[in-house]
DRENDO-1510 file (C-alpha; in Angstrom, 1 decimal, always signed):
<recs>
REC; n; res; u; v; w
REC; 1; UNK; -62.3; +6.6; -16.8 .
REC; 2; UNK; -61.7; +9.0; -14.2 .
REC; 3; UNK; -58.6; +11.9; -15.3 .
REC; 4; UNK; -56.5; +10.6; -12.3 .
REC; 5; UNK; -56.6; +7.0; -13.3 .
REC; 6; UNK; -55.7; +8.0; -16.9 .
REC; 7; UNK; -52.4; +9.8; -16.2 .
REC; 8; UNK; -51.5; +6.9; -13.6 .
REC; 9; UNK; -51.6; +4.3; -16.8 .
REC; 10; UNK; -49.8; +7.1; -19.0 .
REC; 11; UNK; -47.1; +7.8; -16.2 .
REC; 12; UNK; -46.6; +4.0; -15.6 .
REC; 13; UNK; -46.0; +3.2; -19.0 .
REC; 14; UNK; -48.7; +1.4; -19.8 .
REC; 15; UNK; -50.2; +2.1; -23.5 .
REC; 16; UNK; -52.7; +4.5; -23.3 .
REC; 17; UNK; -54.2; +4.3; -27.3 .
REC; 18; UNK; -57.2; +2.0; -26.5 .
REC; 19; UNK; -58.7; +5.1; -24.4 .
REC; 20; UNK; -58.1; +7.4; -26.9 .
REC; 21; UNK; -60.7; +8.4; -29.9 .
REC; 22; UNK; -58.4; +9.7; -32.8 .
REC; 23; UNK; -61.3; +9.7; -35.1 .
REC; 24; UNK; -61.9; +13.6; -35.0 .
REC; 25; UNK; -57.7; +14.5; -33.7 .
REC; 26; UNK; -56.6; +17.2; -35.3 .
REC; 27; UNK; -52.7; +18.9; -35.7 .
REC; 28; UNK; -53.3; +22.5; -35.2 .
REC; 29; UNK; -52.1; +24.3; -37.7 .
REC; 30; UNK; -51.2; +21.5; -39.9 .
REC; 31; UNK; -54.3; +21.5; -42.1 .
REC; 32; UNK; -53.6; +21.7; -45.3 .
REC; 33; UNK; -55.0; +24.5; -47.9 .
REC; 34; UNK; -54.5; +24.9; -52.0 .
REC; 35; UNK; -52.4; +28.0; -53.0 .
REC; 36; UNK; -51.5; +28.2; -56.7 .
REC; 37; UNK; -48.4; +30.1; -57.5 .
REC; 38; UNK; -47.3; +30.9; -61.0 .
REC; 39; UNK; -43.3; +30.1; -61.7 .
REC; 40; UNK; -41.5; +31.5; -64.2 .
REC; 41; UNK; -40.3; +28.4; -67.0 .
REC; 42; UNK; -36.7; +28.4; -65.8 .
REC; 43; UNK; -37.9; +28.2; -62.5 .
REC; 44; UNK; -39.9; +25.3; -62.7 .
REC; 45; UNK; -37.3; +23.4; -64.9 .
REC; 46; UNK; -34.4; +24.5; -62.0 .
REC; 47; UNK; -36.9; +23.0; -59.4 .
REC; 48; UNK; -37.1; +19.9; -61.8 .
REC; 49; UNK; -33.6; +19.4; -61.6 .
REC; 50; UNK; -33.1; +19.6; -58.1 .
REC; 51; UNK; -36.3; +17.9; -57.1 .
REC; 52; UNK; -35.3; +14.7; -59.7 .
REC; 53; UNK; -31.7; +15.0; -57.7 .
REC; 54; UNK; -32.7; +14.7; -54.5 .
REC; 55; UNK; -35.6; +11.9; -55.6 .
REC; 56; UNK; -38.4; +14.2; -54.4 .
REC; 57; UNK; -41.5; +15.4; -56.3 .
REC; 58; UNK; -41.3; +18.9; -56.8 .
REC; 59; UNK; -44.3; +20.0; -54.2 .
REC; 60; UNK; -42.3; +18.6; -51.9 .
REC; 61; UNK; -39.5; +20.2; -52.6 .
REC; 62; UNK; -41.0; +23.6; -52.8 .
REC; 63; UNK; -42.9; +22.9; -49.3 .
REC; 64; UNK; -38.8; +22.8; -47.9 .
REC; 65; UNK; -37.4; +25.4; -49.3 .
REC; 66; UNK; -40.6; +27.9; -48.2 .
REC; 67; UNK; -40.4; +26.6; -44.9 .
REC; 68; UNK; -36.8; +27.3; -44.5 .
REC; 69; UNK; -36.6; +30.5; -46.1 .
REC; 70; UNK; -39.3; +31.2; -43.2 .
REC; 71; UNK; -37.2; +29.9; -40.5 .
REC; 72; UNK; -34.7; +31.9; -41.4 .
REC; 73; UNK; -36.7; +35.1; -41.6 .
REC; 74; UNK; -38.1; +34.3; -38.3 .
REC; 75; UNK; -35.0; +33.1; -36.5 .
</recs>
């Protein structure tokens, strides 16, 4: 399929997925990578607390509060 014809089903509305390969798709800088970080006790038990109160696991948890500490540094 010619580039043309593709944007002309995109721009009409027309679902565009069957044309697409996602098999090797990619999010750029969304890969993931393995960091170990050592906590001190009483920080691991505070993020226990607050991760059980919010009904999160605690990577998840510590994933937020890095990336908002960084958006604030940043901002």
């Amino acid at each position: 399929m010619k580039a043309n014809d593709f944007d002309s089903k995109f721009e009409s509305g027309e679902d565009i997925t069957k044309y697409l390969d996602f098999s090797n798709a990619k999010r750029p800088e969304q890969e993931q990578k393995r960091v170990n970080v050592d906590f001190p006790v009483w920080m691991i038990h505070s993020l226990d607390k607050e991760a059980k109160r919010l009904g999160v696991p605690r990577q998840s948890l510590i994933k937020v509060l890095v990336a908002e500490h960084i958006q604030k540094a940043t901002a």
